[in-house]
C-alpha positions in Angstrom: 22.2 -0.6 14.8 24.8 2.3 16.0 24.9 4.9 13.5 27.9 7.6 13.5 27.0 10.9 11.1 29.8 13.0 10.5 29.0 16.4 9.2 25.6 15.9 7.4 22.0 16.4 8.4 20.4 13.5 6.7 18.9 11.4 9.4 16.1 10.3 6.9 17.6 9.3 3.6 20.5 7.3 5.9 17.0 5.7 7.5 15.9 4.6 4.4 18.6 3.4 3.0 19.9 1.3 5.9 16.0 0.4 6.7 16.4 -1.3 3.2 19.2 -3.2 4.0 17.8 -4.4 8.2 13.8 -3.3 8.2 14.0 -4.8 12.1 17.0 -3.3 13.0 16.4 -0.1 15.2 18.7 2.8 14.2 20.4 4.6 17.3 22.4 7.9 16.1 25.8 7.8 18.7 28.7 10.1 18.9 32.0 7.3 18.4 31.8 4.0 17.3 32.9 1.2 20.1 35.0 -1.6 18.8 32.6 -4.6 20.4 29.5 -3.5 18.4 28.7 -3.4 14.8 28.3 0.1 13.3 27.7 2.5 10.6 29.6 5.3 10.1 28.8 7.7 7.6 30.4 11.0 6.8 30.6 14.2 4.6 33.2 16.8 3.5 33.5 19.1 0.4 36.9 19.0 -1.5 38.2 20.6 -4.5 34.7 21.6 -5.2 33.6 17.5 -5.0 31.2 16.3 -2.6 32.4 13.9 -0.7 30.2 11.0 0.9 32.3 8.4 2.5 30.9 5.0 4.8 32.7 2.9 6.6 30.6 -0.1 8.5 31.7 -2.6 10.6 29.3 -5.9 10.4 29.7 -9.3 12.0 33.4 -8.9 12.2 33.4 -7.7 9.0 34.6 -4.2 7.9 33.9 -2.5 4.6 34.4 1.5 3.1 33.1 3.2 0.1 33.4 6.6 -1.0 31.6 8.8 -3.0 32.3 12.2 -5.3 29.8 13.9 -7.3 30.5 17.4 -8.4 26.6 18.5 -6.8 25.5 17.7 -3.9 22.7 15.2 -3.8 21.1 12.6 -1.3 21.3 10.2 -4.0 24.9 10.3 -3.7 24.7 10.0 -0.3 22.7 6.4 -0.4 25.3 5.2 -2.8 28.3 4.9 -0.5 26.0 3.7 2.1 24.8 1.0 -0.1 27.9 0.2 -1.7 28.9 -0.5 1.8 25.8 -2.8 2.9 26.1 -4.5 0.1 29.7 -6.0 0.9 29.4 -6.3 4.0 26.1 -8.4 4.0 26.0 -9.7 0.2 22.5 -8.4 0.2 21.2 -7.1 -3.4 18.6 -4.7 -3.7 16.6 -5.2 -6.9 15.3 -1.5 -6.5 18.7 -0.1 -5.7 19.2 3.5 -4.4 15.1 3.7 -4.5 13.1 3.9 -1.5 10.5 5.8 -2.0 6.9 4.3 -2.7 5.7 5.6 -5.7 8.3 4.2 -8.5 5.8 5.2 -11.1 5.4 8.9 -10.2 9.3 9.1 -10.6 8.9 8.2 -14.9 5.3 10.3 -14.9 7.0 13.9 -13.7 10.3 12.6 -15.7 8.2 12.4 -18.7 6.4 15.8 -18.1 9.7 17.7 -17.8 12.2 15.9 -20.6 10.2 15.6 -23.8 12.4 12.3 -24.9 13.6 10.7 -22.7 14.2 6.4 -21.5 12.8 6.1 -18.6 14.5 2.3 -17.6 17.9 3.9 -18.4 17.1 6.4 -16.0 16.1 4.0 -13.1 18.8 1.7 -13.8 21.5 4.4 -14.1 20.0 7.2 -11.0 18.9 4.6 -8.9 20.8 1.7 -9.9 17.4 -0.2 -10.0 17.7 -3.7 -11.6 16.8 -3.4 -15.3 13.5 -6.1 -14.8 12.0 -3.6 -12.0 12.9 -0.3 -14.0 11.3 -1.9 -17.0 7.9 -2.9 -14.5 7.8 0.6 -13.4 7.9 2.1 -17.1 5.0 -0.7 -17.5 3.1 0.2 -15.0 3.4 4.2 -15.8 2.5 3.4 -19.0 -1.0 1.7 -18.0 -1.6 4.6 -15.7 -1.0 7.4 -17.3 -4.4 7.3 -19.9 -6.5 7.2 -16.9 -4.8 10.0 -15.1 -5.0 11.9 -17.9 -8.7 11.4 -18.6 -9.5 11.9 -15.0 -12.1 14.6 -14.2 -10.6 17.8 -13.3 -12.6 18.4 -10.5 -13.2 15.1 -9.5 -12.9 13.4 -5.9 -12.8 10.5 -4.5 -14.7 9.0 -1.4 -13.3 6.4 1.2 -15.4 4.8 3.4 -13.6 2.7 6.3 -15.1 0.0 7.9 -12.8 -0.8 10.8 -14.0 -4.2 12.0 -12.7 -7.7 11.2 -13.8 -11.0 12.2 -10.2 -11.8 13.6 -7.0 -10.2 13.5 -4.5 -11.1 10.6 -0.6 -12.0 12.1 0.5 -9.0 9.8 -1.9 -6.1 10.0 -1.5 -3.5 11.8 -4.8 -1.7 10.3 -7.1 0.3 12.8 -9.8 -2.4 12.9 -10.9 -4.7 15.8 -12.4 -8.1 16.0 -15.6 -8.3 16.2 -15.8 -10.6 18.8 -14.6 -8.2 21.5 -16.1 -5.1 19.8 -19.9 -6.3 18.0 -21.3 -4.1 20.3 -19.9 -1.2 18.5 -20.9 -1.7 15.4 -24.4 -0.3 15.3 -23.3 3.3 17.3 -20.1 3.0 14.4 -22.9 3.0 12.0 -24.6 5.6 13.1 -21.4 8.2 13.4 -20.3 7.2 9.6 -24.0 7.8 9.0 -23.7 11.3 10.4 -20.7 11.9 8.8 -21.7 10.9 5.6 -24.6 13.2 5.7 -23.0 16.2 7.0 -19.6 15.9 5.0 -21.9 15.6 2.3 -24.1 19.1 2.5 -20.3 21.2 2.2 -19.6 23.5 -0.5 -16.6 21.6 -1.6 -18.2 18.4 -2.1 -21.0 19.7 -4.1 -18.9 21.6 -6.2 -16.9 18.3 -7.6 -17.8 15.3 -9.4 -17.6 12.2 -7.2 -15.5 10.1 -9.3 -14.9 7.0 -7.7 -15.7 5.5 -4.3 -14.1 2.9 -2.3 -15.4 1.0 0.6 -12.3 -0.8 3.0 -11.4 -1.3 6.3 -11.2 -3.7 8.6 -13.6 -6.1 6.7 -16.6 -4.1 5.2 -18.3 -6.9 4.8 -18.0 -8.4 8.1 -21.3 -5.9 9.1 -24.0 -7.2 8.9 -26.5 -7.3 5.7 -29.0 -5.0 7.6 -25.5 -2.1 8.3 -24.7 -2.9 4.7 -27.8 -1.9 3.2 -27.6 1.3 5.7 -24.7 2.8 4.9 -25.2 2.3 1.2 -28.7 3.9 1.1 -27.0 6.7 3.2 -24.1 7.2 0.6 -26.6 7.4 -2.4 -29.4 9.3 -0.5 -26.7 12.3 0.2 -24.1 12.0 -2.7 -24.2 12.9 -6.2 -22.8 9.1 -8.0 -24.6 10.2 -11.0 -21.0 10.5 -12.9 -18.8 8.1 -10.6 -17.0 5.3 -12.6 -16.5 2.8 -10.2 -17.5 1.7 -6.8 -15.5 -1.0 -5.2 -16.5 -2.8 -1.1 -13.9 -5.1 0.0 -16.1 -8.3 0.6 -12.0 -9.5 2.1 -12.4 -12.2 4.2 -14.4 -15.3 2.8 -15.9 -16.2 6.3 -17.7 -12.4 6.0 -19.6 -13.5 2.6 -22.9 -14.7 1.9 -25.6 -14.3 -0.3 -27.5 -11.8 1.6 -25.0 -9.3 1.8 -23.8 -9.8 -2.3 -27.2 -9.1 -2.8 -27.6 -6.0 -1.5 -24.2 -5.1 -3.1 -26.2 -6.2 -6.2 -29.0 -3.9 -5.2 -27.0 -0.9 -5.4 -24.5 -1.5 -8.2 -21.3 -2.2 -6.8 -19.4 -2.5 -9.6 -15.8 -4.0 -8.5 -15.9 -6.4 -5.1 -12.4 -7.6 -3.3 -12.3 -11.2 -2.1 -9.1 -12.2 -0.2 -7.2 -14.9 -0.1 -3.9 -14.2 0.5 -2.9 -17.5 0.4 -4.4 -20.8 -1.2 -2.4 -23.1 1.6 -4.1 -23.9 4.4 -1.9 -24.2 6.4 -0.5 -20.5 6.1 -4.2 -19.6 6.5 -4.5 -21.0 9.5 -0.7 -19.9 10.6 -1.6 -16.0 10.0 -5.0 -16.0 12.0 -7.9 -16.4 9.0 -10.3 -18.2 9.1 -11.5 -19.5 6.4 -9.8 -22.3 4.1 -8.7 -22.4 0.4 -11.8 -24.0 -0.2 -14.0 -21.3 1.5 -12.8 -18.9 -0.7 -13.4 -20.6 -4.3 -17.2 -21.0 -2.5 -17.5 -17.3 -1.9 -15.6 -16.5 -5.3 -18.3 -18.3 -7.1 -21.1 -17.5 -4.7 -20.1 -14.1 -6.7 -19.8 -15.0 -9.8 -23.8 -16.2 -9.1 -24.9 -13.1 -8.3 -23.5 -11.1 -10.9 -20.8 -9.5 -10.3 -18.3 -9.3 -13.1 -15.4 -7.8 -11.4 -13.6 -9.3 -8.8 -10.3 -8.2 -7.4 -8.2 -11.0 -5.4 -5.1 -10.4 -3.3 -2.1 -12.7 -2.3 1.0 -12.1 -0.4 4.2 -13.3 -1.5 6.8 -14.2 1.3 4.3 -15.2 3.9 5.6 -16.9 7.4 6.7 -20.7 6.6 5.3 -20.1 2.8 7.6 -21.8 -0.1 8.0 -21.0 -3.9 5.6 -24.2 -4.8 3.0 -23.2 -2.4 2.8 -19.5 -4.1 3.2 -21.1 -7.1 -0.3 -23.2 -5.9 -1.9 -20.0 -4.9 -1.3 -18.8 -8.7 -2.2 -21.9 -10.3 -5.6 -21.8 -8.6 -6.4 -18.1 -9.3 -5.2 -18.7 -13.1 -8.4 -21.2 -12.9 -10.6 -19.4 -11.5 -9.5 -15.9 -13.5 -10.8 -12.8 -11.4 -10.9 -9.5 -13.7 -7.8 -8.1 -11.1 -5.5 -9.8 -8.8 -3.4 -7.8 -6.6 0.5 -9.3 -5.9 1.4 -7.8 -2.2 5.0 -8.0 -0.5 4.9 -9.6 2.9 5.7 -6.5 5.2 6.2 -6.1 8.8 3.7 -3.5 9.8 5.1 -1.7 13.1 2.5 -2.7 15.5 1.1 -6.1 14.4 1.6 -9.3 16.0 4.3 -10.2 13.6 6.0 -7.1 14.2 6.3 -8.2 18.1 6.5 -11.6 17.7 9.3 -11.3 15.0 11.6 -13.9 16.3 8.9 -16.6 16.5 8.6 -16.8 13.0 10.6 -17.8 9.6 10.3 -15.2 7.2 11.3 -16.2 3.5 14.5 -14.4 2.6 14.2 -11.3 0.0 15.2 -13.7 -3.5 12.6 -15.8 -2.6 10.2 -13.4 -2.4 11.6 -12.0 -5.4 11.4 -15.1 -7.0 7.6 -15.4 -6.0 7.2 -12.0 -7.8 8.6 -13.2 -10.8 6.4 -15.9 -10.7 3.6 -13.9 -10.0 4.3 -11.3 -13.3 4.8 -14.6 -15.7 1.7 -16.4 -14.9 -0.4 -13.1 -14.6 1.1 -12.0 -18.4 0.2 -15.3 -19.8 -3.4 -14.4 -18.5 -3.0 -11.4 -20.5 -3.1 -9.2 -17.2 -1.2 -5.9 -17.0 0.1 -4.3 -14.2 -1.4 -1.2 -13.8 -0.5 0.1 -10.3 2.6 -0.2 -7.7 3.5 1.4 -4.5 5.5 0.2 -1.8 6.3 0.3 2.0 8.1 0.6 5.0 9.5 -2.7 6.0 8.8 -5.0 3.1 10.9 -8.1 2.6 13.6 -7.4 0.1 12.7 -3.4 -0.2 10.2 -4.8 -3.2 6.8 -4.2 -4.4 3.4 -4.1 -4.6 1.9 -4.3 -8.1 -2.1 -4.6 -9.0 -2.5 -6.7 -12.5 -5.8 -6.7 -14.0 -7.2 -7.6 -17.3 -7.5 -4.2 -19.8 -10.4 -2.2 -19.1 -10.4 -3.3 -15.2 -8.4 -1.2 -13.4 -9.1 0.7 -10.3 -9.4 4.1 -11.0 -9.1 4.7 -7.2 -5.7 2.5 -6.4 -4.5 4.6 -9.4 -5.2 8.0 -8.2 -4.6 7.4 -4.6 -1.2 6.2 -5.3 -0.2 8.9 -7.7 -1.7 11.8 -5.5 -3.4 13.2 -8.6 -6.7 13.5 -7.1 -8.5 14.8 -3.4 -9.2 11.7 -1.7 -12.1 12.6 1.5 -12.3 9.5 3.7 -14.7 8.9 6.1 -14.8 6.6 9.1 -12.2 5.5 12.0 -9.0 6.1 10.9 -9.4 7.9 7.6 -6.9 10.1 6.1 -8.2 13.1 3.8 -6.0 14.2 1.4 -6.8 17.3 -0.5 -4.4 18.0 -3.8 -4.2 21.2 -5.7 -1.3 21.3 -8.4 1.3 20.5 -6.2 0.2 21.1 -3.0 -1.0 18.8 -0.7 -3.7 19.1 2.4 -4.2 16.5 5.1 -6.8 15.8 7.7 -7.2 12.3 10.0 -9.7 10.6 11.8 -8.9 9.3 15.1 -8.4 5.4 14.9 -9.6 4.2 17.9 -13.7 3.5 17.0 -15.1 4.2 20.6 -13.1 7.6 20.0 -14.5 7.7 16.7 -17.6 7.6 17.8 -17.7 10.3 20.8 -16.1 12.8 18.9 -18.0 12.6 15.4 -18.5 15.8 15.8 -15.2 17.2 16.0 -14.2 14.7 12.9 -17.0 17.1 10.7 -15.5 19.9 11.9 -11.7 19.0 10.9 -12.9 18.3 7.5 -15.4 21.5 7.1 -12.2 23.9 8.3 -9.8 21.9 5.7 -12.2 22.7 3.1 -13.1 26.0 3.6 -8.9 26.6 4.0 -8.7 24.7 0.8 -10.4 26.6 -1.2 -8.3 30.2 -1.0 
């Protein structure tokens, strides 16, 4: 897409907003616009004290202007003649309007902190020109939040743990994590640098100065170590961290084909208290269409393999707006979950992650259009209410089909203290393993520290990894 910027210096707010409209559509910035290509062409004046934001775009043969004055200037303003030009010239409706950021929720929290009354829907709908169903979801979802962010500990953190191994590769991740059938040989020397990590992270002044609040073990596959790694890495978290005051500790036993009795019962042995099992689909055929491999029926084994060992917390996530998927397949994957009832049940976007097979492969495949998948959200918030769920947590990304949603729904008393504080950035989130991203917060500034990705990296430098997080600390804490 040819972009022409008169007069502003906005390159990121015109990204969004025109990402919204084409996520696959790469954004070139050129001087003039040429007659025989489509364009964008977006420009800025001030006049008689009004700000001026006008966009003209030529699409398909198809030409279309808006213009618009607001008496401050404001990059909200900006996205509004932008979209209002989209909009004609593609028909394309944006259930979150003018929104793009990813945290929805976080907008109505520090509303509600700085305007003692105020109606938080009529200021998404109006600000944003977010459709009143979404606004009203957000408010929902703030609402849910909010107790536990307020009863959070005031000095509490939050551990990741990342397992980066899978037993295949998904069509639409672009996660750091490798198959273990070109990288098993890794797994024990991974082991043993998260071990070292674990213990050394652990012995710092600034972890044993906090309460560990929550801890979360993803990936990858966590589960697709073995029972033996499990039980290793587990006996090294407890053996070095103080979890005599953490409230939850969830391992994302994903994939179906990674499960078995074994490895639930050490889970078991060491008090896991909230376990993921994935689906992401109950259609075969999409199962076998987006590279897992397991079937519908593999899960509901695992799922109740589970439930036979105890646990009484199980989170499942779908993906509405999956390659080839229809409305009455979703609606299948719904009706099977409303049987089987897990405590949480997390309602994903389909999203095309830059770098995943999907992402370079884009052409070869028939993505649902965004009011289907907006449909299958509806669908998804009706037959989760009339299981008395609530949604409790939303964010959302880069790329996703229709610019929507992600939204976790559990039943009351269920919900993920660390999806919840990890999405608001109310709390310092130290994750450990390839790929991890520490994020210190303090008020309202923000620290961060990564891992290197690549695991054979990972592993060499461990050291170095230590020492990032050590100096972050000790810089934190002045």
């Amino acid at each position: 897409m040819k972009v022409i910027v008169n007069n502003l210096n906005e390159e990121y707010a015109l990204r969004e907003i025109i990402n919204a409209y084409f996520p696959k559509s790469k954004i070139e910035y050129v001087l003039k616009k040429s007659d025989s290509e489509d364009y964008i062409e977006v420009s800025y004046s001030l006049c008689n004290d009004k700000h001026v934001f006008v966009c003209e775009a030529s699409l398909n043969n198809k030409k279309c202007k808006s213009q618009n004055e607001v008496s401050e200037y404001n990059k909200n303003a900006l996205k509004k003649a932008v979209s209002d030009t989209l909009k004609s010239a593609t028909g394309i409706h944006l259930p979150w309007g003018l929104l793009t950021g990813i945290r929805p929720s976080k907008i109505i929290r520090e509303l509600k902190e700085s305007v003692k009354e105020c109606d938080p829907v009529s200021y998404l709908t109006k600000v944003y020109e977010a459709d009143e169903s979404k606004a009203i979801l957000a408010a929902e979802v703030e609402n849910n939040e909010s107790q536990y962010i307020k009863t959070r500990y005031k000095d509490g953190i939050s551990l990741y743990i990342g397992i980066p191994f899978c037993p295949s590769r998904c069509l639409y991740c672009s996660f750091t994590s490798q198959s273990l059938a070109f990288s098993n040989k890794l797994t024990e020397p991974y082991v043993e640098a998260l071990k070292k990590e674990m213990h050394e992270i652990s012995k710092t002044p600034y972890i044993k100065s906090r309460k560990i609040e929550t801890v979360y073990f993803g990936g990858g596959t966590p589960s697709a170590l073995s029972s033996t790694q499990i039980d290793d890495i587990l006996n090294t978290l407890f053996r070095f961290f103080d979890l005599s005051v953490a409230k939850e500790i969830t391992f994302e036993a994903g994939r179906p084909d990674t499960i078995s009795k074994e490895k639930l019962d050490v889970l078991q042995k060491y008090g896991i208290t909230r376990i993921c099992i994935n689906p992401q689909t109950l259609n075969d055929s999409t199962l076998k269409l987006i590279g897992r491999r397991h079937s519908a029926d593999d899960f509901i084994s695992s799922y109740n393999l589970a439930r036979q060992c105890g646990f009484t917390h199980i989170n499942c996530d779908i993906i509405a707006g999956l390659p080839g998927e229809t409305e009455s397949e979703f609606a299948n994957t719904l009706s099977t979950l409303k049987n089987l009832n897990p405590e949480s049940i997390t309602v994903h976007t389909m999203s095309i992650k830059h770098g995943s097979y999907l992402d370079m492969n884009y052409d070869m495949y028939s993505l649902a259009a965004a009011s289907t998948v907006n449909n299958m959200l509806d669908m998804a918030y009706d037959t989760l209410k009339s299981m008395e769920k609530i949604p409790y947590y939303m964010y959302r990304q880069k790329n996703m089909l229709g610019n929507l949603e992600n939204i976790g729904y559990c039943t009351p008393g269920h919900e993920c203290l660390y999806n919840i504080y990890i999405m608001e950035e109310v709390q310092s989130i130290i994750a450990l393993g390839g790929g991890g991203s520490t994020k210190l917060v303090k008020d309202d500034m923000i620290e961060r520290v990564f891992n290197v990705k690549e695991v054979s990296e990972y592993i060499n430098r461990i050291d170095e990894m230590i020492s990032r997080k050590k100096q972050l600390f000790e810089a934190f804490e002045f």
